[in-house]
GUVEX-455291 format. One record per residue: chain; residue in one letter; residue number from 0; x negated, z negated, y negated of N, C-alpha, C in turn. Coordinates in nm, 3 decimals. Each point is the difference from the previous one (the first is absolute). Layout:
! residues N
unit:code:pos:n.X:n.Z:n.Y:ca.X:ca.Z:ca.Y:c.X:c.Z:c.Y
A:A:NUM:X:Z:Y:X:Z:Y:X:Z:Y
...
//
This chain:
! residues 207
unit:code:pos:n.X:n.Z:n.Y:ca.X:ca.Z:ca.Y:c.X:c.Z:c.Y
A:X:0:2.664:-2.006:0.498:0.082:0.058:-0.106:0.031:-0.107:-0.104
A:X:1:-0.027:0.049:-0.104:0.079:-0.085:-0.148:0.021:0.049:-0.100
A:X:2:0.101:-0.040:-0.099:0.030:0.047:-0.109:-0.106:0.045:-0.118
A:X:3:0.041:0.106:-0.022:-0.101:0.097:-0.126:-0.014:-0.109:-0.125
A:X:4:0.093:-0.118:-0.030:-0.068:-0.056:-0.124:-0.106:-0.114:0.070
A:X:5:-0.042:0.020:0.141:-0.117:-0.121:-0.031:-0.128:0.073:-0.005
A:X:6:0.020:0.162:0.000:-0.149:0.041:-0.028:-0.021:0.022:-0.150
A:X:7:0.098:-0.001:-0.065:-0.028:-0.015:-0.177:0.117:-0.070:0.005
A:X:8:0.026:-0.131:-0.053:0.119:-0.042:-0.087:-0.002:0.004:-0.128
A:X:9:0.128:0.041:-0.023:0.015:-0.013:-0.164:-0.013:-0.054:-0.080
A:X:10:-0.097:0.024:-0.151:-0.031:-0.109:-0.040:0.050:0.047:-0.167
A:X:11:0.149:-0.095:-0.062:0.038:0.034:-0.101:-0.107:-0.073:-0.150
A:X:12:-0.003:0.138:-0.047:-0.119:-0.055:-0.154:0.096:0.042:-0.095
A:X:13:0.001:-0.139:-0.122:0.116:0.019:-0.096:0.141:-0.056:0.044
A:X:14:0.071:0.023:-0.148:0.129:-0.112:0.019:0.096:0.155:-0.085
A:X:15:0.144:-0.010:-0.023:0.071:-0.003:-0.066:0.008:0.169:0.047
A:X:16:-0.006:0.083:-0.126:0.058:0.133:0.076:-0.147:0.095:-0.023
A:X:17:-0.097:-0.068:-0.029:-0.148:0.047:0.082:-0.069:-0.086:0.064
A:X:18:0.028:0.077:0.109:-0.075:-0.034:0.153:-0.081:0.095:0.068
A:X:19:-0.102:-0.062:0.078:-0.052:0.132:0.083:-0.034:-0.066:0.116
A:X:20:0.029:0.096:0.151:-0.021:-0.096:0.120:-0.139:0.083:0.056
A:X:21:-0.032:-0.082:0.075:-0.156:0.014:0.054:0.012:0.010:0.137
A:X:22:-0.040:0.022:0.037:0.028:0.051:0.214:-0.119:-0.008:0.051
A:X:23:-0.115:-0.056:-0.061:-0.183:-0.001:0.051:-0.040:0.093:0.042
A:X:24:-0.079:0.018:0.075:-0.086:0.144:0.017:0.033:0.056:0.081
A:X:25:0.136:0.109:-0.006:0.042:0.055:0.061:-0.096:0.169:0.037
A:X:26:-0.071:-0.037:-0.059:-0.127:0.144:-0.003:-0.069:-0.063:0.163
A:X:27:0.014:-0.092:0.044:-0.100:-0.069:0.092:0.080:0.060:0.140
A:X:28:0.094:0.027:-0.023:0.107:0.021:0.117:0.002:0.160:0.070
A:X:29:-0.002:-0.014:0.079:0.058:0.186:0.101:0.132:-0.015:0.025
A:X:30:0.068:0.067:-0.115:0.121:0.048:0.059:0.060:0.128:0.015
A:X:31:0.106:0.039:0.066:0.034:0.110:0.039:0.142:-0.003:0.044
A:X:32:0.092:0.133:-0.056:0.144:-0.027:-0.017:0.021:0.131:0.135
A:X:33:0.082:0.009:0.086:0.007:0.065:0.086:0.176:0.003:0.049
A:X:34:0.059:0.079:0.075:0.155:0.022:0.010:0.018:-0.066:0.122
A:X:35:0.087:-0.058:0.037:0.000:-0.080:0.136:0.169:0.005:0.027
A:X:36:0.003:0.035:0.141:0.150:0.036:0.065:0.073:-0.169:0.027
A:X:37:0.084:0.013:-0.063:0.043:-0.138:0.014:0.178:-0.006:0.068
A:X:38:0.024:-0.090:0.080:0.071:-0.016:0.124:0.163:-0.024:-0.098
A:X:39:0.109:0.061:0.029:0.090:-0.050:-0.066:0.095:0.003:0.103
A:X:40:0.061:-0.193:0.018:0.050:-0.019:0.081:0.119:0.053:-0.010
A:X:41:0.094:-0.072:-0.131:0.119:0.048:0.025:0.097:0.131:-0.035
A:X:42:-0.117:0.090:0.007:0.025:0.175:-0.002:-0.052:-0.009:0.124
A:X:43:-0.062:-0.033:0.083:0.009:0.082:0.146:0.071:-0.075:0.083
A:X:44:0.076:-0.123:-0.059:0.122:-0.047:0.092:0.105:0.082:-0.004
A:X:45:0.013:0.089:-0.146:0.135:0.044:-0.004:-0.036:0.147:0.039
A:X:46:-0.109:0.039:-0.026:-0.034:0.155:0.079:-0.021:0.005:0.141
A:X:47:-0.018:-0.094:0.091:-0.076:-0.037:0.128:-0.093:0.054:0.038
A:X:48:-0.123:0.017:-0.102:-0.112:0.055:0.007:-0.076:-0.047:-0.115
A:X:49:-0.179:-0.009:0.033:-0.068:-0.014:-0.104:0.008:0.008:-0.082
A:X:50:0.005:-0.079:-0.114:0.014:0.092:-0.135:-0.143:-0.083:-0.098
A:X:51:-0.080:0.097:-0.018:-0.086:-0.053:-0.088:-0.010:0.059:-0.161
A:X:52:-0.055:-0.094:-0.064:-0.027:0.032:-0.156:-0.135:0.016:-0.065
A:X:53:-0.061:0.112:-0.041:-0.097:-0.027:-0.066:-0.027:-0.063:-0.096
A:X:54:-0.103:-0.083:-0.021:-0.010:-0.046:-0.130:-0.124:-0.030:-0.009
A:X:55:-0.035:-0.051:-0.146:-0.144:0.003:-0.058:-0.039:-0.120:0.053
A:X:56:-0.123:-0.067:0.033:-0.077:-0.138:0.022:-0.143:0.005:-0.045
A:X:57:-0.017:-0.119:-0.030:-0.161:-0.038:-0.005:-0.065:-0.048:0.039
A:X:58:-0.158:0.013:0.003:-0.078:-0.088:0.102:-0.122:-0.028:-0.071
A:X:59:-0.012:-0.156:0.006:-0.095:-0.045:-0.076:-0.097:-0.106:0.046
A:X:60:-0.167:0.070:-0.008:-0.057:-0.101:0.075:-0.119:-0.046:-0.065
A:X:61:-0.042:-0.083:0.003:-0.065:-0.171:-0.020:-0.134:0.133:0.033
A:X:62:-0.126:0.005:-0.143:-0.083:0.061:0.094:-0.098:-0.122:0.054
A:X:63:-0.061:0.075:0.139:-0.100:-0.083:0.071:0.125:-0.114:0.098
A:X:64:0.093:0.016:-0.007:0.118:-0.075:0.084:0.068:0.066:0.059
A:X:65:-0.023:0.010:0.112:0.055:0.072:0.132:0.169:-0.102:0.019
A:X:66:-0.041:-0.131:-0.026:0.168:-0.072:0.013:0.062:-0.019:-0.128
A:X:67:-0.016:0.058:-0.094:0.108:-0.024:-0.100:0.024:0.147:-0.015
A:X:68:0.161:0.047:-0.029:0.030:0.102:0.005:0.128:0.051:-0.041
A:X:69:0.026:0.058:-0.090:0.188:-0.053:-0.079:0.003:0.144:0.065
A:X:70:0.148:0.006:0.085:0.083:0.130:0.030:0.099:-0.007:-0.026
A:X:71:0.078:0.086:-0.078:0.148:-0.017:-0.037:0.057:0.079:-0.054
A:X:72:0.148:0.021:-0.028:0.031:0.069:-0.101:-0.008:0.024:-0.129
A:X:73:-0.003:0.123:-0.050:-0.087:-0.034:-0.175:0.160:-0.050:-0.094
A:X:74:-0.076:-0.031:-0.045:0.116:-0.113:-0.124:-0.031:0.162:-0.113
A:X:75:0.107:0.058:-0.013:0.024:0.076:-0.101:0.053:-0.059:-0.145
A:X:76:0.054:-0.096:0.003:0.001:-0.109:-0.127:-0.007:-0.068:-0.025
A:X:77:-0.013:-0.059:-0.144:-0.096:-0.116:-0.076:0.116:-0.111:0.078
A:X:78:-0.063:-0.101:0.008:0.122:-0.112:0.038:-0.110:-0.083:-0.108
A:X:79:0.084:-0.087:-0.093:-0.053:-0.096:-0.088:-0.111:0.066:-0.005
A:X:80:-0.139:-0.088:-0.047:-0.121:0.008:-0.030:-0.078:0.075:0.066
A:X:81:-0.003:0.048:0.151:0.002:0.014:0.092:-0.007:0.201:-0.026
A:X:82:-0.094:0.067:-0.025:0.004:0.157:-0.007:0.097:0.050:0.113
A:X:83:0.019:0.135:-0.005:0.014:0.074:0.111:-0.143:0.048:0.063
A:X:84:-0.022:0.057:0.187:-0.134:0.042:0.037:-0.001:0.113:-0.056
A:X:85:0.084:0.119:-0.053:-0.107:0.062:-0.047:-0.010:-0.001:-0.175
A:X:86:0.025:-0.130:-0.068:-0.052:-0.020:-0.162:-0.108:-0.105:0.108
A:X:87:-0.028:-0.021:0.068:-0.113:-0.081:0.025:-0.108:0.021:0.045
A:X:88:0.013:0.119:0.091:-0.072:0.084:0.032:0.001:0.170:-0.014
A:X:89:-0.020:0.011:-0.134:0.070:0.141:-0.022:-0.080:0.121:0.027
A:X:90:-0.138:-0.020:0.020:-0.052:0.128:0.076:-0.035:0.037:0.130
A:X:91:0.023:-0.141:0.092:0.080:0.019:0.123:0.151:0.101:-0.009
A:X:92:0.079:-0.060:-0.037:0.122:0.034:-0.012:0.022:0.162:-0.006
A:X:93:-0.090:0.064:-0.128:-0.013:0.100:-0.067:-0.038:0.096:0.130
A:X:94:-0.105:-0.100:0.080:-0.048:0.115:0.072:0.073:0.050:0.132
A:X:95:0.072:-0.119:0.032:0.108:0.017:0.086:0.096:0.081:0.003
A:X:96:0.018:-0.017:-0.150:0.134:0.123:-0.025:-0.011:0.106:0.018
A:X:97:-0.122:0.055:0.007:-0.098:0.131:-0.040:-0.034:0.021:0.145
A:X:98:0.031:-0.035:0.085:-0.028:0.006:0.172:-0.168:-0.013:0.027
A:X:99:-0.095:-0.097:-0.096:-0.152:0.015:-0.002:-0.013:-0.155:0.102
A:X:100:-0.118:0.014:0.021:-0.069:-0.144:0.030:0.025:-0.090:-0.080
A:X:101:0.021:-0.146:0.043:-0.041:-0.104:-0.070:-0.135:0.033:-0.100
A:X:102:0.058:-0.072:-0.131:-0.109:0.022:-0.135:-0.077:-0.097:0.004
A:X:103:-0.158:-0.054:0.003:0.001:-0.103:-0.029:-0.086:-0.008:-0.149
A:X:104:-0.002:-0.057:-0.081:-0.060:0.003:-0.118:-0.081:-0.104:-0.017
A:X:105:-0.149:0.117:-0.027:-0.082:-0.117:-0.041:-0.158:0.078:0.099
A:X:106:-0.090:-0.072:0.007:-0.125:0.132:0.042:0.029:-0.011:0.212
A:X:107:0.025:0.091:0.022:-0.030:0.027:0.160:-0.113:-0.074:0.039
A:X:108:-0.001:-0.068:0.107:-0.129:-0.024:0.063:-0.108:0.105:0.062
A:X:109:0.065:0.114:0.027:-0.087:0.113:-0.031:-0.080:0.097:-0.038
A:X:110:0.036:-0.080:-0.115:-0.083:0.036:-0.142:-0.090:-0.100:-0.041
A:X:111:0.001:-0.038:0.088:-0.077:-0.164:-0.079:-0.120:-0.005:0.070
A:X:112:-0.129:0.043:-0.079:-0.138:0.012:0.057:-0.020:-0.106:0.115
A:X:113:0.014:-0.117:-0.046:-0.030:-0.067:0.122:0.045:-0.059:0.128
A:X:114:0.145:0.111:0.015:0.017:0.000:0.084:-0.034:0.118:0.118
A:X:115:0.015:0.013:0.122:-0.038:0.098:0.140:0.110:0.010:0.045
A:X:116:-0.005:0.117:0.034:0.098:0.041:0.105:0.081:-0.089:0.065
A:X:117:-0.047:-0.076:0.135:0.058:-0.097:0.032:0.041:-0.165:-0.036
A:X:118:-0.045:0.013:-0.060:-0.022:-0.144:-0.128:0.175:0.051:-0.054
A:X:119:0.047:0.087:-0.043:0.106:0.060:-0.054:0.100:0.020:0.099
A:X:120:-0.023:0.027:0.095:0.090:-0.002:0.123:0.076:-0.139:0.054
A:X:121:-0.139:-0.066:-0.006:0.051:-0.185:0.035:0.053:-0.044:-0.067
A:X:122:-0.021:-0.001:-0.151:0.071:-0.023:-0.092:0.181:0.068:-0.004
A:X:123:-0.003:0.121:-0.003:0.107:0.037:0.025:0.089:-0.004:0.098
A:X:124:-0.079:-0.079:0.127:0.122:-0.007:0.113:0.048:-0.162:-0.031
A:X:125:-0.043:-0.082:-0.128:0.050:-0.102:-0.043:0.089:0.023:-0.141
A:X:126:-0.004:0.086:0.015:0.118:0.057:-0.137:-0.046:-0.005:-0.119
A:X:127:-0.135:0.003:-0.003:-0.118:0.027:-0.132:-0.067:0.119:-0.052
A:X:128:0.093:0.081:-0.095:-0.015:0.124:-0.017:-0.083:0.059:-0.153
A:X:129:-0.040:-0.130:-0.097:-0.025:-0.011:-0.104:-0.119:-0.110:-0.023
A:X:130:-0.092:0.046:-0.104:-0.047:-0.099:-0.028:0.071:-0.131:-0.063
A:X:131:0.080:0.021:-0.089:0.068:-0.108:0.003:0.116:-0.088:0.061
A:X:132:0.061:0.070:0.081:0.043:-0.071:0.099:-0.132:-0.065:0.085
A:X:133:-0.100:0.027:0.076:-0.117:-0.074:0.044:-0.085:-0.125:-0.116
A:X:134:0.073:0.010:-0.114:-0.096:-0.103:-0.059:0.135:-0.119:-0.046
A:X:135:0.137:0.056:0.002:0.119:-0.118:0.021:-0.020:-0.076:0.139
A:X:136:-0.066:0.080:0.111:0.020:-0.120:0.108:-0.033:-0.118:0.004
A:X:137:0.062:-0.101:0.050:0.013:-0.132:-0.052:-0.096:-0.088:0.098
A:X:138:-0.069:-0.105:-0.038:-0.098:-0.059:0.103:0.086:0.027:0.112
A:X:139:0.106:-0.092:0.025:0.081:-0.006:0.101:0.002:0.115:0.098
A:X:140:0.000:0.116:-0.046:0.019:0.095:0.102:-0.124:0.068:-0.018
A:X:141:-0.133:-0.012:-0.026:-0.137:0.062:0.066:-0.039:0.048:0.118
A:X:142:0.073:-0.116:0.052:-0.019:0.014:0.175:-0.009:0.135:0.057
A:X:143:0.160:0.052:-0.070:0.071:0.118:0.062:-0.096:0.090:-0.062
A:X:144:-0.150:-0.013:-0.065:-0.079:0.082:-0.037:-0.094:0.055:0.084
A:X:145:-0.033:-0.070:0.106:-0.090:-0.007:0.091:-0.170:-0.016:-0.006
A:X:146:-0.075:-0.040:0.020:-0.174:-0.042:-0.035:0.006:0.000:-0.124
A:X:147:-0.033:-0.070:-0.088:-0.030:0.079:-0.117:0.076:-0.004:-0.112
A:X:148:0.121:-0.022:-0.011:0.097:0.001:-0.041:0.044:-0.046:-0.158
A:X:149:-0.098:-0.124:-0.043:-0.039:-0.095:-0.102:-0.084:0.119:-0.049
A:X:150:-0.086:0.053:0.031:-0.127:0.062:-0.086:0.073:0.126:-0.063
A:X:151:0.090:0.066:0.105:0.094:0.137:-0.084:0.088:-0.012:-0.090
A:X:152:0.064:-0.121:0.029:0.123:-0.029:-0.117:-0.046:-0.024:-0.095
A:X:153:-0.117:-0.126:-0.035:-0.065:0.015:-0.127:-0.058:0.097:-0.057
A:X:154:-0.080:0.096:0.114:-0.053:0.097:-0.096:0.082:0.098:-0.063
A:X:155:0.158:0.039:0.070:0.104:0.060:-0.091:0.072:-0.088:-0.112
A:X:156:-0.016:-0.176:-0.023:0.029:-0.031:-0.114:-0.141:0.031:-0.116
A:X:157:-0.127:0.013:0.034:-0.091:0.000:-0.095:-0.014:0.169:-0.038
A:X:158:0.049:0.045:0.124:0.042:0.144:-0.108:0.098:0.027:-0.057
A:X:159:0.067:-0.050:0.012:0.148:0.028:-0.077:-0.030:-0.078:-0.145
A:X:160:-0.097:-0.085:-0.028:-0.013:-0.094:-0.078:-0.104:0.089:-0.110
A:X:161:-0.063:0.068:0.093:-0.130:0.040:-0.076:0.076:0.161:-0.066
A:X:162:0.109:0.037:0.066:0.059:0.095:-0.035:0.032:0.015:-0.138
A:X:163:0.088:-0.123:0.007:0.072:-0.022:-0.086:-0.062:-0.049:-0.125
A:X:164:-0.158:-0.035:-0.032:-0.059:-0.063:-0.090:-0.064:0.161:-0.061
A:X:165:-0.061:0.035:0.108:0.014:0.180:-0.071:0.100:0.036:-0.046
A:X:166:0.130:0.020:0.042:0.071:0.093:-0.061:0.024:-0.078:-0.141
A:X:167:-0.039:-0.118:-0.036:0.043:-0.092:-0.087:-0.124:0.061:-0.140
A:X:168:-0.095:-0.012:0.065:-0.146:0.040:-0.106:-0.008:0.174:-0.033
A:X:169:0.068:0.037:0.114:0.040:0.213:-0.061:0.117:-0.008:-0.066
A:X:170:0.098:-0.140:-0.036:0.096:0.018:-0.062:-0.029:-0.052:-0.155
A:X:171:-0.091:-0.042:-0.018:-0.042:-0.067:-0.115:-0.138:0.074:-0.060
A:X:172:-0.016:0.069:0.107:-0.120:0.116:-0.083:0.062:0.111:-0.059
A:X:173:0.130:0.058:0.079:0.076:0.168:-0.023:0.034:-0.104:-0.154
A:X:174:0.046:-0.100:-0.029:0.069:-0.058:-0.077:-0.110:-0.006:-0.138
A:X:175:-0.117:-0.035:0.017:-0.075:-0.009:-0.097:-0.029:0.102:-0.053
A:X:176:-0.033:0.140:0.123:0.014:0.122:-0.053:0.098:0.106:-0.075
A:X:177:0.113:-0.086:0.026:0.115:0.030:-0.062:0.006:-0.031:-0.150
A:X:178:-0.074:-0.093:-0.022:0.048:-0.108:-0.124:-0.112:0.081:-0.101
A:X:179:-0.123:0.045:0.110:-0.100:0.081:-0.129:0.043:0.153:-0.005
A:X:180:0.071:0.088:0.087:0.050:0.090:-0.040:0.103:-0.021:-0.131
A:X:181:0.073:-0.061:0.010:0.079:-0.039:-0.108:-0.043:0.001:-0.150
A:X:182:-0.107:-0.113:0.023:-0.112:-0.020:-0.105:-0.030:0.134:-0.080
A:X:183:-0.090:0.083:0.111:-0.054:0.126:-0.025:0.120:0.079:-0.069
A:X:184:0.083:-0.001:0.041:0.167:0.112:-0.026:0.014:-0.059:-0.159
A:X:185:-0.016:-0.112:-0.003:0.082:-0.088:-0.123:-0.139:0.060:-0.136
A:X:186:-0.117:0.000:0.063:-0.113:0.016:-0.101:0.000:0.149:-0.083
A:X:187:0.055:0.068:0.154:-0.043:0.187:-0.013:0.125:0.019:-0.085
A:X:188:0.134:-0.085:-0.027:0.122:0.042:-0.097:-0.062:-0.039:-0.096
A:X:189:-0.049:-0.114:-0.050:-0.015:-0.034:-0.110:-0.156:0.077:-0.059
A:X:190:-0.051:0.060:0.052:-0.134:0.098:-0.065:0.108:0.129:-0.022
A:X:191:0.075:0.047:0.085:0.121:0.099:-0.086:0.054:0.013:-0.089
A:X:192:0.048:-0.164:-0.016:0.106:0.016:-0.104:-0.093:-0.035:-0.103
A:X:193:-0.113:-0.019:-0.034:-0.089:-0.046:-0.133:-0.061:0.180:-0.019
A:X:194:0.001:0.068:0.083:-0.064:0.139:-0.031:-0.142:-0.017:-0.031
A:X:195:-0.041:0.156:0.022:-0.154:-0.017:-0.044:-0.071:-0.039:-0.124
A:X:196:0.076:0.062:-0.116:-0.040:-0.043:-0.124:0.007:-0.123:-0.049
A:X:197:0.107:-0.128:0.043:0.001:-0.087:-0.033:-0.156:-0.100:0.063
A:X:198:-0.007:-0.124:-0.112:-0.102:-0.011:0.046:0.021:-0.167:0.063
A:X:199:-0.139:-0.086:0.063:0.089:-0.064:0.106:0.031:-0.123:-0.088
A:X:200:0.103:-0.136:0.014:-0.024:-0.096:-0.098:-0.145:-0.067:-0.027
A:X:201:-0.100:-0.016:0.084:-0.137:-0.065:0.002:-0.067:0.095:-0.142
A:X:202:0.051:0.142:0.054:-0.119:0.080:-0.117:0.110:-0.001:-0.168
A:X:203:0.101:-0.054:0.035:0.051:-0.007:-0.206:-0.022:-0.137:-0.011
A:X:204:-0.029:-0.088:0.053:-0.029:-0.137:0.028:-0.147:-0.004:-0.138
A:X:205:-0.110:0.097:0.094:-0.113:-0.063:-0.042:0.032:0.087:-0.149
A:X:206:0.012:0.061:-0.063:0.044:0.071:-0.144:-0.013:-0.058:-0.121
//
């Protein structure tokens, strides 16, 4: 067990009254907010009986790390720099509220051509439910990958890489196509507003 800021610590960017804090790749993480009965001593001293409390907790684990593992109660507010879990994790949170599964965001490993059936299973009984959580795992914890382990993680950073260089080149093509629709729009007003009879400047030019 250890504290939730050593799997992202905070990292303040900027001075004065703009700032923005950074928490690292909290996309890399499985977490999940769940209700947990909690023991309250000094109400069942004065009732002489159990008395428990529900309340919200979280659980957060290291993927590909079977020993790192944050369990605790969820911090419902900001303390200093420091978010609340669910502004930190808010579609966990969301989905909790909503009585659903843990959310995890980002592509399933089940969707991911190159993975199999059981290839997805192993992975997931190490708390690896995403391609990108499988391409945050850190040399350090490969191990907990089993055979192989080096060759999968890279190949989910070179897809996530190659992803992202596509969505980069369909964002700069819709964009170019954008820029000649425009063009076209800007040409087809101005043959309007000159009308048919007028004639074009090139042809009173040569006169």
């Amino acid at each position: 067990m250890f504290d939730a800021p050593d799997l992202a610590a905070a990292t303040i960017i900027g001075n004065g009254d703009v700032r923005q804090v950074s928490y690292g790749n909290d996309t890399g993480l499985y977490v999940e907010f769940r209700m947990d009965n909690v023991y309250m001593e000094f109400l069942s001293e004065q009732e002489g009986r159990p008395i428990y409390e529900a309340r919200p907790f979280i659980r957060i684990f290291v993927p590909g790390d079977k020993t790192k593992t944050v369990d605790r109660p969820v911090q419902l507010k900001q303390v200093g720099d420091m978010p609340s879990d669910p502004q930190r994790f808010p579609a966990q949170w969301a989905a909790f509220q909503q009585g659903q599964k843990a959310v995890e965001v980002g592509t399933p490993l089940s969707e991911w051509p190159q993975m199999n059936t059981s290839q997805v299973r192993e992975l997931n009984s190490a708390n690896i439910y995403t391609v990108e959580q499988l391409a945050a795992v850190p040399d350090g914890a490969l191990d907990g990958l089993g055979h192989g382990g080096r060759s999968v993680r890279d190949a989910a950073i070179r897809y996530l890489q190659a992803a992202k260089d596509n969505s980069y080149l369909t964002k700069q093509s819709a964009e170019i196509d954008d820029l000649r629709a425009q063009i076209a729009a800007l040409t087809e007003q101005n043959e309007t507003k000159r009308g048919p009879g007028r004639p074009r400047k090139e042809e009173t030019d040569g006169e």
